[in-house]
N, C-alpha and C positions, 0 to 999 in steps of 0.2 A: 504494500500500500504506500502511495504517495505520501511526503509528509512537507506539509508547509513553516516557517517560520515567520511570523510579520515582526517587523524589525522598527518599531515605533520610536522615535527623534532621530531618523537618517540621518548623520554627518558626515565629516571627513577623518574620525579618526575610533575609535571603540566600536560602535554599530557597522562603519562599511569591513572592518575586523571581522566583525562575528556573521553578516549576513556572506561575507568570502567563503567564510568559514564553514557554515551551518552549508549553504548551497554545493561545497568541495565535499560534503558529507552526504549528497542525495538530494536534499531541499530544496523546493522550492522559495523563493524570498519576495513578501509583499513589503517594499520601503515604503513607510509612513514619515510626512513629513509636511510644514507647509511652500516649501519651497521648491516649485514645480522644476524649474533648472537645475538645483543640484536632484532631486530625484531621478530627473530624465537619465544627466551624467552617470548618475549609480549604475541606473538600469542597466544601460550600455555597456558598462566595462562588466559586470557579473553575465549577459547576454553576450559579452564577447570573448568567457572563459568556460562557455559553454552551461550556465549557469543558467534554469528557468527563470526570471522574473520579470514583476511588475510594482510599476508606481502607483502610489494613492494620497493625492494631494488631500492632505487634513488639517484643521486646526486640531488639537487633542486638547485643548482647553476648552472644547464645544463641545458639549455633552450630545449633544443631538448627533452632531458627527462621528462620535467614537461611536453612539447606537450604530451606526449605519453603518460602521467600517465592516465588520465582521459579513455579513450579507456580500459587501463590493467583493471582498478578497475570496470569501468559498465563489463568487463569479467565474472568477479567472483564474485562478491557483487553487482549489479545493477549500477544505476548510483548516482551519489553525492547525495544529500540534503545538507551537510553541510561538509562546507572546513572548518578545525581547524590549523589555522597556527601559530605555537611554533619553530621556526626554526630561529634563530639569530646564529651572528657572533661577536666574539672578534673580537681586534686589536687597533691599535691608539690609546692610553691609553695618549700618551701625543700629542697634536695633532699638536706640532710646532716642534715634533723630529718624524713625522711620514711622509714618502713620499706621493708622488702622487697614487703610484699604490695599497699602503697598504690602503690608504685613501678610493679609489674607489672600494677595497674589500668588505671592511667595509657594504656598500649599498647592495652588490650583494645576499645575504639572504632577509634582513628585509625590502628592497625595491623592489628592481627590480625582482627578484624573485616570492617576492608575487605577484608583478601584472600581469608576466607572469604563475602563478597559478589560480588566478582568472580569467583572460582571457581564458585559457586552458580548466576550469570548467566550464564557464557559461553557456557555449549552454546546457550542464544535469543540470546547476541548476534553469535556468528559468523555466525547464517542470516540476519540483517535487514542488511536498505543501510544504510551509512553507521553504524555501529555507535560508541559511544562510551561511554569513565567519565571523569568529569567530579570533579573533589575541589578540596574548598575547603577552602585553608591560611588558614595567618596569620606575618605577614613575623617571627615572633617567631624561627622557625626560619633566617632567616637568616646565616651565618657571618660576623659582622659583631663587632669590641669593642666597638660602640656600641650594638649589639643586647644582647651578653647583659650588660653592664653593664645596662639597662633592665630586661631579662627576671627579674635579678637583684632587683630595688631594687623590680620590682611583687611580688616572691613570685609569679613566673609563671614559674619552672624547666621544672617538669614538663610544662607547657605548650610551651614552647622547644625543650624536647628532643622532644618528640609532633611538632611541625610539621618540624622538622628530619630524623624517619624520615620523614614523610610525602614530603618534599620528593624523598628519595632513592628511594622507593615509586613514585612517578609516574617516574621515570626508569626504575627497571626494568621496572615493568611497560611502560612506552613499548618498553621494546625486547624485549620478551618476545612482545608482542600485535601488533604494529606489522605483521610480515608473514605477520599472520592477516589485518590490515586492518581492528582494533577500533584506533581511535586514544585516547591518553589523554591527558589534560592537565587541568591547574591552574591556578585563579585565587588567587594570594596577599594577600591582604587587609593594606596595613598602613593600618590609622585604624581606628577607630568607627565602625559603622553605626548609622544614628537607626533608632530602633523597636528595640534588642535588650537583653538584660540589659545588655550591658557600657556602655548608654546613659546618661551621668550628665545630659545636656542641654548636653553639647560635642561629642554626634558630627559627625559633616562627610560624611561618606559615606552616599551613597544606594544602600536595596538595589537598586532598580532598573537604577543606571549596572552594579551588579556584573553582575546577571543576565545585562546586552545584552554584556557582554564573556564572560561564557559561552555563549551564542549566537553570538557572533564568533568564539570556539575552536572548536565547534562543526562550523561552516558552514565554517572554510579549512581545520581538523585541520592546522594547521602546526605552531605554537609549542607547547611541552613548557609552556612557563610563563609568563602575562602578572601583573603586579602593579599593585592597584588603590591607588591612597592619595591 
């Protein structure tokens, strides 16, 4: 049986990693994103390493459009096997000079989003083998003094506190979904990866080691959480 992966906040550097990855594995890959240009680009180079896919231009902070996405993708590519969600939002960098409504931005990707993704995908992902969501943190969120003194001093609050729901999100949905037999799990990123904005020309991390460690979570669905740095 075929198996899809949609690959939700396409960029340049962790998600075109892992839809390489997932599609060198058999996959098919739906790139989610709002940016109809770099999606096309994606398409192209995974279509011209023999790779099935297709684009689906979305906002994912539109609830109405994540409804929808799931129907678009079993269209053209079948239905889900694995939700890969890369999709985070800046803002609130300092978090006592940030309002109320920038605050509650902040959520609307790396929270609430996701779960109306998950929600949106389940019904296609309890009927396929081997079912999974896959979400890529960043170690900002971890409960650490040495952490958020850092988190602090980058004006990366908002951020810290994002990866830090995130962190607790993968744990419940793990034990919400776990004996449906959708497994979830998370790669936590602490360093730079080369090729992405936050790239000043001292990254150390390659998207690719990230991807094969999401393929590694994948293939044993053990670990709730592995960290790359």
């Amino acid at each position: 049986m075929s198996k899809t992966i949609v690959v939700a906040g396409f960029g340049t550097g962790i998600s075109k990693a892992v839809a390489e990855k997932f599609g060198q594995e058999g996959f098919s890959v739906a790139l989610v994103a709002r940016n109809a240009d770099r999606l096309g680009a994606g398409t192209k180079e995974l279509e011209a390493k023999g790779i099935r896919a297709a684009a689906f231009a979305t906002d994912l902070s539109d609830p109405q459009a994540v409804h929808a996405l799931p129907a678009r993708v079993r269209e053209q590519l079948g239905p889900a096997t694995v939700l890969h969600w890369n999709a985070y939002a800046m803002g609130a960098g300092d978090l006592l000079k940030t309002d109320a409504a920038e605050l509650r931005q902040l959520f609307d990707l790396p929270v609430t989003s996701l779960v109306q993704a998950v929600r949106a995908f389940l019904p296609d992902l309890q009927k396929q083998p081997e079912p999974a969501v896959l979400i890529t943190n960043g170690s900002l969120g971890v409960l650490d003094p040495a952490v958020d003194a850092m988190a602090v001093s980058w004006s990366a609050m908002g951020l810290a506190v994002a990866n830090a729901a995130k962190h607790k999100l993968v744990r419940l949905l793990s034990a919400k979904l776990q004996p449906e037999g959708v497994y979830v799990g998370e790669v936590s990123v602490a360093g730079t990866v080369k090729g992405t904005p936050w790239d000043n020309g001292s990254a150390t991390l390659e998207s690719s080691t990230i991807a094969a460690r999401f393929f590694e979570l994948y293939r044993s669905r053990s670990a709730l959480s592995v960290t790359v740095s």
